[in-house]
C-alpha positions in Angstrom: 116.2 88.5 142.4 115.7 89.1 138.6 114.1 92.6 137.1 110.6 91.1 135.1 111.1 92.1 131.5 107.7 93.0 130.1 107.2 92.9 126.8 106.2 96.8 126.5 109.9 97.8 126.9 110.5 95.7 123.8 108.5 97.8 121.7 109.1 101.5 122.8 109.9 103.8 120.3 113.9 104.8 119.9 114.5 108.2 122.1 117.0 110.5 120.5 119.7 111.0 123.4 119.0 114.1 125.9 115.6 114.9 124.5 112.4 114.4 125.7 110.8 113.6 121.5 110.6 110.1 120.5 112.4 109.2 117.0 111.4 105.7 115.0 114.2 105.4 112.4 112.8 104.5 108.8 113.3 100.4 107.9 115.7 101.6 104.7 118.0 103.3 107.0 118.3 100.3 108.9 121.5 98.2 107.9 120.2 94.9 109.3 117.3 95.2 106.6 118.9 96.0 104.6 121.3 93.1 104.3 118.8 90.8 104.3 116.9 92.9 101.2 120.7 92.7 99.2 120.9 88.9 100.4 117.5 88.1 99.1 117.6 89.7 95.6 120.9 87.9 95.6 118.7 84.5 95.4 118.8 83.3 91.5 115.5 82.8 90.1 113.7 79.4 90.2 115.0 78.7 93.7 114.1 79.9 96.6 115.8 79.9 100.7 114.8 80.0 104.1 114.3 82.6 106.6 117.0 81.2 108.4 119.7 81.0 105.9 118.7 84.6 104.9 119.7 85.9 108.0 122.7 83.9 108.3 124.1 84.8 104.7 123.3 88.6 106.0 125.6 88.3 109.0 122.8 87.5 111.7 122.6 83.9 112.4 119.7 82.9 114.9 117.8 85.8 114.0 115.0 84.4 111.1 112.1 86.8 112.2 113.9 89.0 111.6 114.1 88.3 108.0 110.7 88.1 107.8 110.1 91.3 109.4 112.4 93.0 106.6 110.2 91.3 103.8 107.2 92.7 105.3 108.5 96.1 105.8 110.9 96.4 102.3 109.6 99.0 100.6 107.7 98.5 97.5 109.9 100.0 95.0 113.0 98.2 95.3 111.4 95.3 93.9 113.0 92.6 96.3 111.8 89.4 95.3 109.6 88.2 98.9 108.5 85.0 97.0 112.0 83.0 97.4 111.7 83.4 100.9 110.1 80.3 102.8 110.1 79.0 106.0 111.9 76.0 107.5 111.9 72.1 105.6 110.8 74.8 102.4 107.6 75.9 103.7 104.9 78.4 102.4 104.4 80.0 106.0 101.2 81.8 105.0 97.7 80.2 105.5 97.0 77.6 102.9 94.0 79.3 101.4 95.0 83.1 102.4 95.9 85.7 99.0 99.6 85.6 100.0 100.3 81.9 100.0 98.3 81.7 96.1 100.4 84.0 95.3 103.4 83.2 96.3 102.9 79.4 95.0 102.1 81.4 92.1 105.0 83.4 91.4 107.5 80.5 92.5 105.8 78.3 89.7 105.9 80.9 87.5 109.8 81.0 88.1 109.5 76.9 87.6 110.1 75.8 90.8 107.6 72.8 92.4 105.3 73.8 94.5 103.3 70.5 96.2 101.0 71.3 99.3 102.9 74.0 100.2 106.7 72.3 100.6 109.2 73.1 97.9 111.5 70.4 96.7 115.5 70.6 98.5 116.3 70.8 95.1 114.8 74.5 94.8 116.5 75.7 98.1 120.0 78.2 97.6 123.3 77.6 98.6 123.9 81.2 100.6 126.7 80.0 102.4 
């Protein structure tokens, strides 16, 4: 029979090896993140990519949340570019009427890309491959 996984043990904290102290390490010293925050200011302007082929360019294929973890978590002063990152089929994935999804449509537009109900054009979409 099968150990149950519970979710908890996903989320501890990192333990530093034969100490008893618990030790987070910081998102920029993280070198998943950041590939995915050198992959994503790689994307030209007025086009934009998915989560998906984010993490795939970055060396992780499958792993797309975690690409959107990194944009939530990149810190402020490197500047990386959040907006060309959509979901799948080119998809705003914040709720239509929330702050973030205005201004995300915002700054893509500003860029000149087509924003219409929230879908971007295949046109707009990187080649990261």
């Amino acid at each position: 029979m099968r150990a149950k996984k519970t979710y908890g043990a996903l989320f501890r904290p990192l333990r530093a090896k034969g100490s008893g102290s618990r030790r987070t390490a910081a998102p920029e010293e993280n070198p998943a993140l950041q590939a995915i925050w050198h992959v994503v200011c790689a994307i030209p302007r007025g086009q934009a990519a998915t989560y998906g082929a984010v993490a795939r360019a970055a060396g992780l294929p499958g792993r797309a949340r975690q690409a959107g973890f990194a944009m939530r978590v990149a810190p402020k002063e490197l500047h990386v570019p959040w907006h060309r990152v959509v979901g799948a089929g080119g998809r705003i994935v914040f709720a239509k009427f929330s702050a973030e999804y205005k201004e995300q449509a915002r700054r893509l537009r500003a860029e000149g890309v087509l924003v219409k109900n929230g879908r971007l054009p295949r046109a707009a979409m990187a080649q990261l491959d």
